[in-house]
C-alpha positions in Angstrom: 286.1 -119.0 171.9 284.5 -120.2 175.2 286.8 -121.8 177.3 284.0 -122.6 180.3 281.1 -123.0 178.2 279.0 -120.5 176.8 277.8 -117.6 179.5 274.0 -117.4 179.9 271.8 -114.6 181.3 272.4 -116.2 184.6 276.2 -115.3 184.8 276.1 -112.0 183.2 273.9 -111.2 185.5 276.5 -112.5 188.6 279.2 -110.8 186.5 277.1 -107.3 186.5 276.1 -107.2 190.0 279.7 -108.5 191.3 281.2 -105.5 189.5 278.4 -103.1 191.0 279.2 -104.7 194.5 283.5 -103.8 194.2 282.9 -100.5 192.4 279.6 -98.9 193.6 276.9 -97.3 190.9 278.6 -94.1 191.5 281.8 -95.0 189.6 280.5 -97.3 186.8 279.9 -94.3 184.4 283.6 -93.0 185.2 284.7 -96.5 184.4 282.9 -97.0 181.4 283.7 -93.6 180.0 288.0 -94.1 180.9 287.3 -97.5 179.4 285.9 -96.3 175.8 288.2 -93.5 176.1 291.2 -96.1 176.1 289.5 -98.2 173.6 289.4 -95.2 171.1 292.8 -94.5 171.4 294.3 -97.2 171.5 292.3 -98.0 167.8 293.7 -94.3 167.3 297.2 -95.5 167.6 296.6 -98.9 166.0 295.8 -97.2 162.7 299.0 -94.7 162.7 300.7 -97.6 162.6 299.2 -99.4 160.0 299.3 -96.0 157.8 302.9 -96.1 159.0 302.6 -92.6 161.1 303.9 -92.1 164.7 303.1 -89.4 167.3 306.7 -89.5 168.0 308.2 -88.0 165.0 309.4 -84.2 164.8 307.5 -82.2 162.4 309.4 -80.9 159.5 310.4 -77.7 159.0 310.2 -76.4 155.8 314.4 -75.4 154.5 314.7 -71.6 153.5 
């Protein structure tokens, strides 16, 4: 799972404030909030494909 080594407080750290640095604190909540947004649909379309369900498909029209 770790391919450098395990990641301490240290590096997360270094990690947090390097992302802070290239995107500012103004636009970390947009970020986060597009990210989860993505994450949720992309779960959302991961399970209408396991139930075997597409966006995709016409709806039926019931025949007269």
């Amino acid at each position: 799972m770790f391919f450098l080594g395990p990641v301490g407080p240290t590096e997360l750290l270094l990690i947090v404030l390097i992302i802070v640095i290239i995107f500012g604190a103004r636009r970390l909540p947009e970020l986060g909030k597009s990210l989860g947004e993505g994450i949720k649909n992309f779960k959302k379309s991961i399970g209408r494909e396991n139930k075997g369900e597409s966006e995709e498909k016409p709806p039926t029209k019931p025949k007269d």
